[in-house]
C-alpha positions in Angstrom: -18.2 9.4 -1.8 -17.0 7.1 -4.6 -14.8 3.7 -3.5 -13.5 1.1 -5.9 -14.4 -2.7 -5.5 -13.8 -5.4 -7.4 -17.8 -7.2 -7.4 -17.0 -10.3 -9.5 -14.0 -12.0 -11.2 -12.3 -9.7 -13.3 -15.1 -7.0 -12.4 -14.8 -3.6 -10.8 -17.0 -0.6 -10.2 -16.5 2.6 -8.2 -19.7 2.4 -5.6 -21.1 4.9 -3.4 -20.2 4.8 0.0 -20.5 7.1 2.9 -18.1 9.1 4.2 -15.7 7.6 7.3 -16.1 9.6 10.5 -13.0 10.8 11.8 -11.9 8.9 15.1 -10.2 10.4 18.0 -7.2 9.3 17.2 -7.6 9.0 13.5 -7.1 11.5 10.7 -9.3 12.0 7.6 -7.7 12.1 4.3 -8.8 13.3 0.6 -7.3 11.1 -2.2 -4.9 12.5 -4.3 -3.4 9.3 -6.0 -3.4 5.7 -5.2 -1.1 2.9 -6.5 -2.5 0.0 -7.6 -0.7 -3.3 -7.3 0.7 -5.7 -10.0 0.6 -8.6 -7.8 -2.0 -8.7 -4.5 -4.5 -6.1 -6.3 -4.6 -7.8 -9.7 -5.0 -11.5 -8.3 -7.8 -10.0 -5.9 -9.6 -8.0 -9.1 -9.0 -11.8 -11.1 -10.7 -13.6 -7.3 -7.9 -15.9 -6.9 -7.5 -16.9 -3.9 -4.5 -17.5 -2.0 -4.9 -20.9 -0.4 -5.8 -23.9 -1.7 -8.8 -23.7 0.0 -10.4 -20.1 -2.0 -11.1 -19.1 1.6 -8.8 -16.0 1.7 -7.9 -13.4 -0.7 -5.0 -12.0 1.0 -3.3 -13.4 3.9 -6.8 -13.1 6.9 -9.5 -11.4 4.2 -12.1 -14.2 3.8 -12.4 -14.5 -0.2 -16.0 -12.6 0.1 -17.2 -10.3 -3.5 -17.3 -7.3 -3.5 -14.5 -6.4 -1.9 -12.4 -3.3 -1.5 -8.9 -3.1 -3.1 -5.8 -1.1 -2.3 -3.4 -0.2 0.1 -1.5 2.5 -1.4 -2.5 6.4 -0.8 -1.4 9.9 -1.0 -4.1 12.4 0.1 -4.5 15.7 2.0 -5.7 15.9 5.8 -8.9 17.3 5.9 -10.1 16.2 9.8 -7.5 15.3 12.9 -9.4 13.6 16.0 -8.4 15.0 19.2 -5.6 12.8 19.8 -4.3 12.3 16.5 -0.3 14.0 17.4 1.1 15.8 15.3 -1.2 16.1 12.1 -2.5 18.9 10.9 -5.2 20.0 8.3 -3.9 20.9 4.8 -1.1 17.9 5.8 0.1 15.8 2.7 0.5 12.1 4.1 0.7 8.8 2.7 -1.4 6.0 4.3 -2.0 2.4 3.4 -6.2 3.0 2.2 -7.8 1.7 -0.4 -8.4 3.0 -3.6 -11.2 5.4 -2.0 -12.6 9.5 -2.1 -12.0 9.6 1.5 -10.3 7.8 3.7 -10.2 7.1 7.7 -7.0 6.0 9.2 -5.8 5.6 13.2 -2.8 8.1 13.0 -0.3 5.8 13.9 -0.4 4.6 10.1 -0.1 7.6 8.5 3.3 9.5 7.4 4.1 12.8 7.2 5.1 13.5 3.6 7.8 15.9 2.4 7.6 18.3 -0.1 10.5 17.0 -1.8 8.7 13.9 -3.0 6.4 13.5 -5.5 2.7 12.2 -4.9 3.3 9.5 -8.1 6.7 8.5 -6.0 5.2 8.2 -2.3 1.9 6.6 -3.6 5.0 3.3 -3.8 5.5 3.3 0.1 3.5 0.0 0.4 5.1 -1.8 -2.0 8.6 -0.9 -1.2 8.3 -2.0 2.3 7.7 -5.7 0.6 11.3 -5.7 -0.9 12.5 -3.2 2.6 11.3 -5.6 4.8 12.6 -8.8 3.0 16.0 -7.3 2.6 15.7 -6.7 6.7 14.4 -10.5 7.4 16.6 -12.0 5.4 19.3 -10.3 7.6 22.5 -10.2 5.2 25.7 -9.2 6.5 27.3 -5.4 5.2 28.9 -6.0 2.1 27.2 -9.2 1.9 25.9 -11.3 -1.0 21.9 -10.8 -2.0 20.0 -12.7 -4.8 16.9 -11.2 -5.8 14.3 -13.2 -7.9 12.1 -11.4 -10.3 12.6 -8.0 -12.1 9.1 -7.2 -11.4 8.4 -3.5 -9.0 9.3 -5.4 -5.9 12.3 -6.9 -7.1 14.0 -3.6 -8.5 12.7 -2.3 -5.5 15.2 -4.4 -3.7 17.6 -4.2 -6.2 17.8 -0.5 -5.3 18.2 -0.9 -1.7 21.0 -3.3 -2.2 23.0 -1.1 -4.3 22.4 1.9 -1.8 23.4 -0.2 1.0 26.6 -1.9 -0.7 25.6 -5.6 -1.4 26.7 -7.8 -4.5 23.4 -8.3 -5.9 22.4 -11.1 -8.7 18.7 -10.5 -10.2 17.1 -13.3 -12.1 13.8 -13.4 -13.6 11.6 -16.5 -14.8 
């Protein structure tokens, strides 16, 4: 099977990789789409690290080439290990792989997909939980006001929780 990683600065090649085996509490999932990043995946395919040190290229990955990007996938079950719950073959999930054929995820990760969205919208479920989960730390009260910084996917990502949720929102971009 075919996997994409970035092998220089600014360098990327699919490569040939074996298939995963399917753990016994893991699922195996065909690729259908993937999302690629604006922020995370493009400074990893430029190699920039993010400390000061250029020891890490996100958060606990040691900055070591080539390595694989993504964490953004739609894709059909196609294996269930015997204690994977509720997953089925033929499932449509979502599931935070990386830009991958086939991928092998413990089944506690993966969602259940409905038909009602689209694979283009759910490949986005990574990088809406950035602006979900900042919206929850930052812990504003109902009705309360939200400033947002930066009109880039994230931001009107949170943008569009605030407005379903009922906060006065201010969005300002550099």
């Amino acid at each position: 099977m075919k996997q994409l990683m970035v092998t220089g600065a600014k360098q990327a090649e699919f490569q040939e990789i074996s298939t995963p085996e399917c753990a016994v509490d893991g699922v195996l999932v065909r690729a259908r789409v993937t999302a690629i990043s604006t922020g995370t995946e493009l400074r990893v395919f430029r190699a920039i690290p993010v400390d000061d040190q250029g020891k890490f290229l996100h958060e606990r990955v040691p900055f070591v080439l080539p390595a694989e990007n993504g964490y953004s996938m739609v894709g059909d079950v196609i294996e269930t290990g015997a204690q994977a719950g509720e997953f089925e073959v033929g499932d449509r999930v979502f599931l935070p792989a990386a830009h991958c054929q086939v991928a092998e995820m413990d089944a506690s990760r993966v969602t259940l997909l409905p038909d009602s969205v689209p694979d283009e919208d759910a490949a986005f479920l990574s990088i809406l939980e950035v602006a979900h989960r900042a919206l929850r730390d930052g812990g504003p009260p109902p009705g309360g006001n939200v400033v947002i910084v930066g009109q880039g996917v994230i931001g009107l990502s949170a943008l569009a929780y605030c407005v379903a949720f009922g906060y006065r929102t201010a969005v300002v971009d550099l």
